[in-house]
PLY file of the C-alpha trace (Angstrom):
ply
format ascii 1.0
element vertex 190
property float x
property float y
property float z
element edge 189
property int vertex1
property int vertex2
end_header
110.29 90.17 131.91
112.16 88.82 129.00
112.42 90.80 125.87
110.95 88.65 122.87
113.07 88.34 119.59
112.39 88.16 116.33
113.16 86.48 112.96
115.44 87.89 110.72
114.64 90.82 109.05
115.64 93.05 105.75
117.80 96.30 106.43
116.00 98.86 104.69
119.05 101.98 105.45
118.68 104.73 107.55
116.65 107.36 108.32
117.95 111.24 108.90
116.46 112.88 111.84
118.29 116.49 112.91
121.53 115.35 111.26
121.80 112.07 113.05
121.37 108.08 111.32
118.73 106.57 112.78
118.79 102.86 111.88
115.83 101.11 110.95
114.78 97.78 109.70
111.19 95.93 108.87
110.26 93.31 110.27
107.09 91.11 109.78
105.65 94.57 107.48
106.47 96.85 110.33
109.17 99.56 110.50
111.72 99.32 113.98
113.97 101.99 114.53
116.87 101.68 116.96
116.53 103.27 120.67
119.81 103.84 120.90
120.20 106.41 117.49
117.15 108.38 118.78
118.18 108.45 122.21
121.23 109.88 120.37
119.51 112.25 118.13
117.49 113.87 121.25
119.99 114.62 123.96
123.19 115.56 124.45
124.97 112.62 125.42
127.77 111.29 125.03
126.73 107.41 126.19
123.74 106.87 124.55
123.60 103.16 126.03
123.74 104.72 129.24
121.13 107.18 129.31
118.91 104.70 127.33
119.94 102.36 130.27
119.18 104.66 132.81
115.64 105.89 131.03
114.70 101.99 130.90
115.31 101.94 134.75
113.80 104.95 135.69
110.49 103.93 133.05
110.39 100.72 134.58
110.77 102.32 138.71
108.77 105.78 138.17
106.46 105.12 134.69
105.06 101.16 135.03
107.09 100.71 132.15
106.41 96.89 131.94
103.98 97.25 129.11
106.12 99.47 127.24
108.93 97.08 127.50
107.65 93.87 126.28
107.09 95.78 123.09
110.80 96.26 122.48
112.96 93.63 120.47
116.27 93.11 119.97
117.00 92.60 115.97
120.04 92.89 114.33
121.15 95.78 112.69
124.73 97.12 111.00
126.97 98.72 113.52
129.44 101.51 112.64
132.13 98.53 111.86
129.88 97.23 109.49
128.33 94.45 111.76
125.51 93.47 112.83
124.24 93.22 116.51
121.39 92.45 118.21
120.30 96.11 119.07
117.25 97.36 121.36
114.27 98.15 119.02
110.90 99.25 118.84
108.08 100.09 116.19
106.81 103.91 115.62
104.38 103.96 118.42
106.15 102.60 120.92
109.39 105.05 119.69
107.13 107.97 120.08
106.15 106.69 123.53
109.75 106.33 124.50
110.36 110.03 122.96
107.74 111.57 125.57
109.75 109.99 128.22
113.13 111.69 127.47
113.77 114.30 129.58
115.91 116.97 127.03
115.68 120.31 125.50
116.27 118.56 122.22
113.37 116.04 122.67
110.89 119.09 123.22
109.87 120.27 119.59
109.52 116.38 118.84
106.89 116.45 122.05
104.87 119.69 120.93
104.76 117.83 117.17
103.02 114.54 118.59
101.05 116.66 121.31
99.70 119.02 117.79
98.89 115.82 115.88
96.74 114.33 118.94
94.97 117.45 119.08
94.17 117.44 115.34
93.08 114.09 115.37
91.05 114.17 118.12
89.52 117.82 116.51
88.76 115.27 113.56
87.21 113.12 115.51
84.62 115.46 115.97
84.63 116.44 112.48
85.54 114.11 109.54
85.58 116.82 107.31
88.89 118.13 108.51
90.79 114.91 107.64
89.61 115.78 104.49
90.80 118.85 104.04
94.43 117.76 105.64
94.47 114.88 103.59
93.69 117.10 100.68
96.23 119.87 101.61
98.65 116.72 101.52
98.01 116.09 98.00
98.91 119.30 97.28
102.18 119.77 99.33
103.24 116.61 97.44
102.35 118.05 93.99
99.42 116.56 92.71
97.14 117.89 90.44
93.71 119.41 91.45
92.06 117.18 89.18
93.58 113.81 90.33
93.07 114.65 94.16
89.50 115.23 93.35
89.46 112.32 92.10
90.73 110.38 94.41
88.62 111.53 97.26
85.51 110.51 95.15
87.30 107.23 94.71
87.82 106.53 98.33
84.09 108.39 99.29
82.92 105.53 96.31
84.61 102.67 98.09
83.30 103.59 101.23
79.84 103.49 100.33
80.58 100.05 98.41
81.97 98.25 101.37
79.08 99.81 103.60
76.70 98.45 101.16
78.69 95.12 100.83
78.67 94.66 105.07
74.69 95.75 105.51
74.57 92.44 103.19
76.50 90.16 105.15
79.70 90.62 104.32
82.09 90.09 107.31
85.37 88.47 106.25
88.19 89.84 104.73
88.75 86.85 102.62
84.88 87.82 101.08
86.25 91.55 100.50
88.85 90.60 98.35
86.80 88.63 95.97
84.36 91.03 95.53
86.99 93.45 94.95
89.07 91.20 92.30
85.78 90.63 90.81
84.92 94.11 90.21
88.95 94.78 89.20
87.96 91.71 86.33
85.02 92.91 85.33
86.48 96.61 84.25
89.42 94.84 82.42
86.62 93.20 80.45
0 1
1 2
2 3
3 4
4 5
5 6
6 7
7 8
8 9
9 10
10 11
11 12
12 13
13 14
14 15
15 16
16 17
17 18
18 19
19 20
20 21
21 22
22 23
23 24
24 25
25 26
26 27
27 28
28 29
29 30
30 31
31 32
32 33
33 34
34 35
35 36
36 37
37 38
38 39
39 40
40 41
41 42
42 43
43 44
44 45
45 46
46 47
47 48
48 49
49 50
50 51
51 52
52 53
53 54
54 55
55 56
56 57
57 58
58 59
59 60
60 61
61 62
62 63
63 64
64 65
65 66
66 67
67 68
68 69
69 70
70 71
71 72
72 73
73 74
74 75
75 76
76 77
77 78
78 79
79 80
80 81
81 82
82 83
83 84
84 85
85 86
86 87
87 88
88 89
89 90
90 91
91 92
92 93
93 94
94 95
95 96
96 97
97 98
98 99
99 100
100 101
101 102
102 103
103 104
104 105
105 106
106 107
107 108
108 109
109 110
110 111
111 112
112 113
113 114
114 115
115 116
116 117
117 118
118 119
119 120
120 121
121 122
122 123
123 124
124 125
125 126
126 127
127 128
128 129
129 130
130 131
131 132
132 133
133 134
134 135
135 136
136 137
137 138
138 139
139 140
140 141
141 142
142 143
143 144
144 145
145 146
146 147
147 148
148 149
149 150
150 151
151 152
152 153
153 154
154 155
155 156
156 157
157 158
158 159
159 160
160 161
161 162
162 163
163 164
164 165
165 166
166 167
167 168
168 169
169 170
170 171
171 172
172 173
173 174
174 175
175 176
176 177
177 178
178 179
179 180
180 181
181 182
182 183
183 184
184 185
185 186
186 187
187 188
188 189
């Protein structure tokens, strides 16, 4: 199957991961990250085309990897000689899919990560009050005051209950969202 291309998109730099560049670009308002520098970042080789060659054929043999692969692109991005080539891409959750696939020592603390967020997510699943408190805890990691994450979760718990109220009236189109909502912005500016 044919890998699909895309338009052109905007370089938005690099990303650090363990010391390594990993290049990344967006592309119709989605992040893609390069294969080949997080191949690079998780093993030990020295031919990261290679092994991302070989994983691609082994996917593809062993892991029904069809699916998986239509979902990576080929988009240009800035080589080392200041370049750019069409390079093997893919968006976050396809990466991370790729990332459970490499078999290295280095890709393992990646692998218990994405294996501790399922868990959580799934344990919040079953109850909503722990996204709360994570997204909460969040806040505060990032600095915010007490007073303004308070007030944000009664913002979004306020919203919620508006756009409940706005569906159980008939509301079902995006389009009809957003003029309620610019109305409402217009009306406190009054």
């Amino acid at each position: 199957m044919a890998k699909k291309e895309l338009p052109e998109n905007n370089d938005k730099g690099l990303v650090i991961f363990k010391g390594k560049n990993i290049r990344r670009t967006e592309c119709n308002g989605e992040w893609y990250f390069s294969i080949i520098d997080i191949i690079e970042a998780l093993t030990d080789t020295n031919n990261a085309r290679r092994y991302w060659s070989d994983l691609k054929r082994k996917l593809s043999e062993d892991e029904g990897f069809s699916q998986l692969y239509e979902k990576i692109v080929q988009l240009k991005l800035v080589s080392s000689d200041g370049k750019k080539y069409l390079t093997d891409t893919a968006d976050t959750e396809t990466i991370f899919r790729i990332i459970q696939s490499v078999p290295s020592p280095k890709a393992e603390p990646f692998k218990r990560w994405l294996a501790r967020v399922g868990y959580e997510r799934l344990q919040e699943i079953e109850n909503p009050e722990l996204a709360q408190k994570r997204m909460k805890a969040l806040y505060e990691a990032k600095g915010y005051p007490k007073s303004w994450i308070d007030k944000r979760l009664r913002g979004i718990a306020v919203r919620d209950a508006l756009t409940d109220e706005w569906k159980n009236r008939g509301v079902k189109e995006d389009k009809e969202y957003a003029i309620l909502t610019a109305e409402i912005s217009r009306r406190r500016l009054e």
